[in-house]
C-alpha positions as CSV (number, residue, x, y, z in Angstrom):
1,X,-1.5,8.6,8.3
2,X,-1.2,9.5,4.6
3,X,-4.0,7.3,3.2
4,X,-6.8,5.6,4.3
5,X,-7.8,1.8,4.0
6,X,-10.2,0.4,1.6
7,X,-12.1,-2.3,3.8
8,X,-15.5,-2.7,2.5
9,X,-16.8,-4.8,0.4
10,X,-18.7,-2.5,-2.1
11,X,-15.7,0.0,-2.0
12,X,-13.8,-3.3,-3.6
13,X,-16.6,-4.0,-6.1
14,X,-16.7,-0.5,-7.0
15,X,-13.0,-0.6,-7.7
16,X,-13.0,-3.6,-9.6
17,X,-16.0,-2.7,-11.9
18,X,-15.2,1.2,-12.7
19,X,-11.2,1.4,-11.6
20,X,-8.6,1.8,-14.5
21,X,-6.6,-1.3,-14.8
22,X,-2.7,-0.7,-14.9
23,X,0.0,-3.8,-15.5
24,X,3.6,-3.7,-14.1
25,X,6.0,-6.3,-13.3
26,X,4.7,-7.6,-9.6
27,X,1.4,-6.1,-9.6
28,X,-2.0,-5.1,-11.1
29,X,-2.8,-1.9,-10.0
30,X,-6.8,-0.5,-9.9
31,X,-7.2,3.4,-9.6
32,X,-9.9,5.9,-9.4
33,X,-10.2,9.3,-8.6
34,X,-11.0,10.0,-5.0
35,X,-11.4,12.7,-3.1
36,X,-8.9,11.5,-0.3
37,X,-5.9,8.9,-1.2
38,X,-6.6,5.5,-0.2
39,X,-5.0,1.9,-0.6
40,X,-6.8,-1.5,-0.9
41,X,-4.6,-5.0,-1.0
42,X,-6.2,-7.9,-2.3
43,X,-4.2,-11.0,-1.8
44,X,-5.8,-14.7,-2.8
45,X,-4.9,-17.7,-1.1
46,X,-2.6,-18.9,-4.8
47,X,-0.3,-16.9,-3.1
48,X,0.2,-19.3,0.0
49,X,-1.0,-19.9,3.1
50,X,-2.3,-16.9,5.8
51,X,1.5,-16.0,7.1
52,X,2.8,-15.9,3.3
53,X,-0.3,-13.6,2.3
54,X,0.1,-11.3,5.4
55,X,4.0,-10.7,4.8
56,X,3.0,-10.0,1.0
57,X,0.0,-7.4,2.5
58,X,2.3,-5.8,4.8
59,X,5.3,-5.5,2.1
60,X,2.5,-3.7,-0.3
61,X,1.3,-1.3,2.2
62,X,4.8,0.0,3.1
63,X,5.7,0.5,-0.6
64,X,2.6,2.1,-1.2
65,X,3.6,4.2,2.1
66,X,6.4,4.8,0.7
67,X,5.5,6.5,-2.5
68,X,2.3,8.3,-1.6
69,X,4.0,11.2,-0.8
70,X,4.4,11.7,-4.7
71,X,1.1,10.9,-5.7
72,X,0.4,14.1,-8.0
73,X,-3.3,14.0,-6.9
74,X,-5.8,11.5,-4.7
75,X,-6.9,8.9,-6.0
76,X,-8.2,5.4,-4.8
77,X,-5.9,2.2,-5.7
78,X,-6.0,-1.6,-5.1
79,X,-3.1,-3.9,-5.3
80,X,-3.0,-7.4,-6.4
81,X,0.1,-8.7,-6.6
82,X,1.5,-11.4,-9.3
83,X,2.8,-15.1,-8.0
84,X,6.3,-15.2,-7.6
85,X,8.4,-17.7,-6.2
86,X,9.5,-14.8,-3.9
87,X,8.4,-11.3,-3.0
88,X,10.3,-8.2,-1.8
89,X,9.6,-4.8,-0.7
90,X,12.1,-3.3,-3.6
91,X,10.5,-5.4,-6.4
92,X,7.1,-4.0,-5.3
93,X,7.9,-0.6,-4.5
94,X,9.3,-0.3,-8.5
95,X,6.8,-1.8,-9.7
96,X,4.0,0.3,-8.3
97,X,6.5,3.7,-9.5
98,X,5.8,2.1,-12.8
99,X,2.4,1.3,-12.7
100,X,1.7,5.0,-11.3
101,X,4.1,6.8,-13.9
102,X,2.5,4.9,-16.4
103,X,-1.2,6.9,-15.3
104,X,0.7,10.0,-14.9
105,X,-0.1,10.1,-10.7
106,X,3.5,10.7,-9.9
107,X,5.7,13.7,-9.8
108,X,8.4,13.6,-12.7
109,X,10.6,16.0,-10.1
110,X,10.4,13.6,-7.4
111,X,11.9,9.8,-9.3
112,X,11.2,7.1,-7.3
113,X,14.4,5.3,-5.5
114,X,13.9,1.6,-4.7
């Protein structure tokens, strides 16, 4: 595994009262500086009801899978994603290039391909 899970409660608060807040299209991404790379998704119940929010939590995790490889450095980040009327692996997997090459966590040698 490339990244562990943020599952805790006070890992989450911690997040969302000292994690740097970054905007992109389909998400809001949180991110501090860890010493190992790890991924929390928040998804609220706006979003739909428990089979909506578990497709959305499983698309987030595989584009964050996706591009932790490039991740210049470890760092902690959470995901919440936007509302949408629909949701898509390539939508979130650009978004969360942007959001990270924004914060300068991603290698300009390696682009990201969606």
């Amino acid at each position: 595994m490339l990244y562990r899970r943020i599952k805790k409660n006070n890992e989450f608060k911690r997040m969302f009262t000292r994690g740097k807040k970054c905007f992109s299209p389909a998400l809001i991404v949180l991110i501090l500086p860890a010493e190992k790379t790890s991924l929390g998704v928040c998804v609220s119940k706006k979003h739909g009801k428990s089979v909506q929010r578990n497709r959305i939590k499983r698309l987030l995790r595989e584009a964050f899978r996706s591009v932790c490889p490039r991740l210049k450095k470890p760092c902690a980040v959470v995901l919440l994603p936007k509302e949408a009327p629909a949701y898509s692996l390539a939508a979130f997997r650009k978004s969360l290039c942007i959001a990270l090459t924004k914060e300068g966590l991603l290698d300009a040698e390696r682009p990201c391909r969606v």
